[in-house]
C-alpha positions in Angstrom: 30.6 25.4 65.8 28.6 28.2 64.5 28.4 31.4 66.1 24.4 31.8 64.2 21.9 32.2 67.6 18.6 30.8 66.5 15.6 30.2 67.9 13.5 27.1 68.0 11.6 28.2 65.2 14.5 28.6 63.0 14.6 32.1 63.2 17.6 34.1 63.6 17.8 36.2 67.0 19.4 39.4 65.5 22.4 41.7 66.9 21.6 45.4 66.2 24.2 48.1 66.3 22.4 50.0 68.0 20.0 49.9 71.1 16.9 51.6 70.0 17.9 51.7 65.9 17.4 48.0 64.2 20.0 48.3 61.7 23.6 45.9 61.8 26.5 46.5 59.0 29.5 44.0 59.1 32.7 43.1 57.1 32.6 39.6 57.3 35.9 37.9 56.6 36.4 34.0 55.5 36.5 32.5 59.4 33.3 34.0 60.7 31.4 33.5 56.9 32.7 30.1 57.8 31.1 29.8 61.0 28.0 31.2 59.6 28.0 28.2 56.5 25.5 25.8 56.6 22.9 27.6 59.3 19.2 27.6 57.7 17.9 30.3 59.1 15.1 33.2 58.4 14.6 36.7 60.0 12.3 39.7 59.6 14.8 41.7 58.6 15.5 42.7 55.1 19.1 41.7 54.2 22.1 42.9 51.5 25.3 41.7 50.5 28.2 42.5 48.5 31.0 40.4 48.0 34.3 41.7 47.4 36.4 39.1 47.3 36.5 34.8 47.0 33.3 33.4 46.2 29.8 33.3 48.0 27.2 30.7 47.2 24.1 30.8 48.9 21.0 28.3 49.3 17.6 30.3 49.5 15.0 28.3 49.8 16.9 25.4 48.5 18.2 27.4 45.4 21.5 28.1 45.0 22.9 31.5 44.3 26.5 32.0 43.4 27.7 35.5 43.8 31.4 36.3 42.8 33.5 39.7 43.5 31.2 42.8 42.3 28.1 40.7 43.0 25.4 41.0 45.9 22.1 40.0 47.2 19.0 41.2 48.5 17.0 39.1 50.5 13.8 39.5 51.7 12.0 39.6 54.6 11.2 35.9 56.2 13.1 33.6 54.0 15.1 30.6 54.6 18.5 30.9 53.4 22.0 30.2 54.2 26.0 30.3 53.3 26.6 27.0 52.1 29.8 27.1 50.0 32.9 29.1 50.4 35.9 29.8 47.8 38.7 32.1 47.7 39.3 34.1 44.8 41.4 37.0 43.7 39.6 39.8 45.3 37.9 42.6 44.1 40.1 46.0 44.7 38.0 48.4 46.1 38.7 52.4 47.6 35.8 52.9 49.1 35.7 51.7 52.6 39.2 53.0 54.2 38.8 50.8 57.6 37.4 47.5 56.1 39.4 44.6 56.8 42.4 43.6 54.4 40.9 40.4 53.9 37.2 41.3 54.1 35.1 39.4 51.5 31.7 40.3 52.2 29.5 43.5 53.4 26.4 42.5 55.1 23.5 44.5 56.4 20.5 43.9 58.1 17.8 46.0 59.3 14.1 45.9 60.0 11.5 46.9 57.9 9.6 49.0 60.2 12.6 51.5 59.6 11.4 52.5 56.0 7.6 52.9 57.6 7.8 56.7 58.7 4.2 57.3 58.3 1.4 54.7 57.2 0.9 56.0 53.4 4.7 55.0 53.2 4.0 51.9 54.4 0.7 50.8 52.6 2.1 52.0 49.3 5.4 51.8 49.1 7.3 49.3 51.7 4.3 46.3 51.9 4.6 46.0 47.8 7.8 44.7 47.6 7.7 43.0 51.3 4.7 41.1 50.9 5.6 40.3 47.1 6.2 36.1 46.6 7.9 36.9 43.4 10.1 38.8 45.0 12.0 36.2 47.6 15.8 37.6 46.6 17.4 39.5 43.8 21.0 39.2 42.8 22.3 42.5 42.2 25.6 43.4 39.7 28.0 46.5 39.6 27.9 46.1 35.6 24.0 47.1 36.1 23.8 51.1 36.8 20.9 51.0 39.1 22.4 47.9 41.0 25.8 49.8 41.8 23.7 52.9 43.2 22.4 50.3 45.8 26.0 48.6 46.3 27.6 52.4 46.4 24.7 52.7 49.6 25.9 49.6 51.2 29.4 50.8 51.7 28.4 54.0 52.4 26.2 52.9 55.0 29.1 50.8 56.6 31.6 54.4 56.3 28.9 56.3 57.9 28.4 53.5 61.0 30.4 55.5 63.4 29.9 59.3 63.2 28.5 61.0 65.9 24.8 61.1 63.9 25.4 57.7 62.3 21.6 56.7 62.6 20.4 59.9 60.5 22.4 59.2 58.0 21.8 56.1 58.0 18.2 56.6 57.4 18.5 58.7 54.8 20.7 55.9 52.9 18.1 53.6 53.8 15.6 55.6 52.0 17.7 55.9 48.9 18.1 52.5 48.7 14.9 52.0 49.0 13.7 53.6 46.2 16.0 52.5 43.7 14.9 49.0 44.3 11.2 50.3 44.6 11.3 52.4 41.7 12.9 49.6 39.8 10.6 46.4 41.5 12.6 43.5 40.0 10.5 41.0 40.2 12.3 38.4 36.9 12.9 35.6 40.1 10.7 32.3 40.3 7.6 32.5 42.6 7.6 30.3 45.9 5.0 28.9 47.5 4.7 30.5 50.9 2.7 28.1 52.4 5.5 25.4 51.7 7.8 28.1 54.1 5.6 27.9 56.7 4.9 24.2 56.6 8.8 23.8 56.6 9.6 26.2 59.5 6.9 24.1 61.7 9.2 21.0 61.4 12.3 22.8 62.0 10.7 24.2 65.1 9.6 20.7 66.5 13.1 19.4 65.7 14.4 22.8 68.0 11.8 21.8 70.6 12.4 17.5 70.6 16.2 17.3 69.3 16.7 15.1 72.4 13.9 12.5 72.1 13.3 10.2 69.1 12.2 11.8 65.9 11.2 10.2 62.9 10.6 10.9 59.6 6.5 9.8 60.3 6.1 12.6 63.2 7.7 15.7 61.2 5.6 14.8 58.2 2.5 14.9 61.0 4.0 18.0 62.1 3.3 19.7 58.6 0.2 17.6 58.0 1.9 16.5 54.9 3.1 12.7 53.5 6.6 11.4 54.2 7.2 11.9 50.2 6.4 15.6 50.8 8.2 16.0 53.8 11.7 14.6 52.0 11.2 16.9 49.1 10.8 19.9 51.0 13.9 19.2 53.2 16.2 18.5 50.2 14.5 21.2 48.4 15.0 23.5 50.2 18.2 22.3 53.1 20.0 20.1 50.9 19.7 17.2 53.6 17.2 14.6 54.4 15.1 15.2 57.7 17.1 12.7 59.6 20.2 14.6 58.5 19.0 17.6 59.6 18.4 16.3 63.0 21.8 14.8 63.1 23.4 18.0 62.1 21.1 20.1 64.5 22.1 17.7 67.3 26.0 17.6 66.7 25.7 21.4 66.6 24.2 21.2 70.4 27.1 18.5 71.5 29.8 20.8 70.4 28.4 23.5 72.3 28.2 21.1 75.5 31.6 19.8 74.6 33.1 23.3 75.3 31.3 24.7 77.7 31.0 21.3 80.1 32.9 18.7 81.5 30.0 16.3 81.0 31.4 12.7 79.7 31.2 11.9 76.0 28.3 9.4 76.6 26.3 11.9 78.7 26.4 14.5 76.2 25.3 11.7 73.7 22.2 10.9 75.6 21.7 14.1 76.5 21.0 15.3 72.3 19.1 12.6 71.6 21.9 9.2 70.7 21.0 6.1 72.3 24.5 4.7 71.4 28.0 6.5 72.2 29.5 4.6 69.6 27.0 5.6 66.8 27.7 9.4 68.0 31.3 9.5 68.0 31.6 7.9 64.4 28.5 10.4 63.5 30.3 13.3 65.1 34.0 12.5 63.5 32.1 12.2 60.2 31.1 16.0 61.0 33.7 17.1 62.7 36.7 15.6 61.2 38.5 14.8 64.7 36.7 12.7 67.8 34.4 14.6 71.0 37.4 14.7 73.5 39.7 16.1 70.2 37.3 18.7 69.5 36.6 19.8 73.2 40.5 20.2 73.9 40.9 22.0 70.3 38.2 24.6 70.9 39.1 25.2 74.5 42.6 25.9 73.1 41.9 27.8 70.3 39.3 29.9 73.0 41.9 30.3 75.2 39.6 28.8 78.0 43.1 27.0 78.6 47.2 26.9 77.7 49.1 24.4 75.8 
């Protein structure tokens, strides 16, 4: 069950570190990047990450990136992308963050954009040119690459930094380091996409958010995006790796296993309830996702929860 919160639209509903500062740094170890696999999701946010260990792939906008120890990723604002494949590896030794995790394999930050806009001539000339640029959706950066380890080298010092007493000042003054490498650099060597195809895909996801528990077929998300049904199954495996109707399977068995734990609601109930008409069909759907059957699951995750006691 992922532990990704996401709005109807798709959109991620993002955690900061701090109250009135929009900024979140994380070691993410191999149990919570697991959780977080296979979650589409977009944000506002600008995002990095730097694997250190095992090996990261991720699907943006239905391409897949595969980022090994040494290797990160920038990803702009407002586009879709997700873990979808995990592998351990040997690791990556590293020095430079004392309190990260043994088994760490990934730093990931996140913060808003609105951080690097201290005055409006910053903005209009030197933030909205690389937000707002389509050629620009993510860039994979490497340690071999001198400019790319400057902004890696930021990343972990941004995550040492986290906890002194004026963490957000120094923060922001990394922030704006980074910034300008990348600025002063403006890769832009990755393929264009067609934002309008974003938008028309994030309007289905949302109406499967809003209607996972009535009939949807693929005729009314393909009137949802005012596109053909060809159209509509070429963005989905474009871009989600699934047909529509799989992605409203998987967004509904990701609803039942959150009523499975957190209710006592019968297993046919809870198969109504996210849109089944048949029990049957759900429980053979749900093992098929799952690995193990409703009742299994509900007693494995209240264990492993502690919610109860062998």
């Amino acid at each position: 069950m992922s532990s990704l919160p996401i709005r109807e639209d798709g959109s991620e509903i993002v955690s900061y570190d701090f109250d009135d500062y929009p900024i979140r740094i994380r070691w993410l170890e191999q149990p919570l990047l697991q959780e977080l696999a296979d979650v589409p999701h977009w944000h506002d946010d600008l995002e990095f990450n730097y694997v250190l260990s095992g090996e990261v792939i991720f699907l943006l906008d239905g391409i897949p990136v595969q980022l090994r120890p040494g290797e990160g990723i920038f990803i702009n604002a407002r586009q879709v992308h997700h873990i979808t494949s995990l592998n351990r590896g040997t690791g990556k030794e590293s020095e430079k963050a004392e309190d990260k995790p043994d088994d760490s394999s990934c730093l990931s930050l996140l913060f808003h954009p609105m951080l690097l806009c201290v005055t409006s001539q910053v903005e209009v000339s030197y933030v909205d040119p690389l937000l707002n640029k389509a050629a620009l959706p993510y860039f994979v950066l490497r340690e071999s690459n001198a400019w790319h380890k400057e902004i890696l080298d930021c990343l972990v010092e941004l995550y040492r930094v986290r906890k002194i007493s004026a963490a957000p000042l120094r923060m922001q003054s990394l922030l704006f380091r980074l910034w300008d490498i990348l600025y002063t650099h403006n890769p832009v060597e990755t393929t264009e996409l067609p934002i309008q195809k974003l938008f028309t895909l994030k309007a289905m996801l949302e109406y499967v958010h809003r209607n996972y528990t009535e009939r949807i077929t693929l005729e009314d998300l393909a009137r949802v995006g005012f596109i053909s049904k060809s159209t509509c199954l070429h963005l989905f495996k474009d871009y989600l790796r699934a047909t529509p109707i799989e992605y409203v399977n998987s967004y509904r068995m990701k609803k039942a296993a959150k009523l499975l734990v957190e209710t006592d609601r019968s297993v046919t109930d809870i198969a109504f309830t996210v849109g089944f008409s048949s029990s049957s069909y759900f429980i053979k759907q749900f093992h098929k996702v799952f690995g193990c059957r409703p009742l299994d699951y509900r007693k494995w995750e209240r264990l492993r929860s502690g919610q109860i006691t062998p």
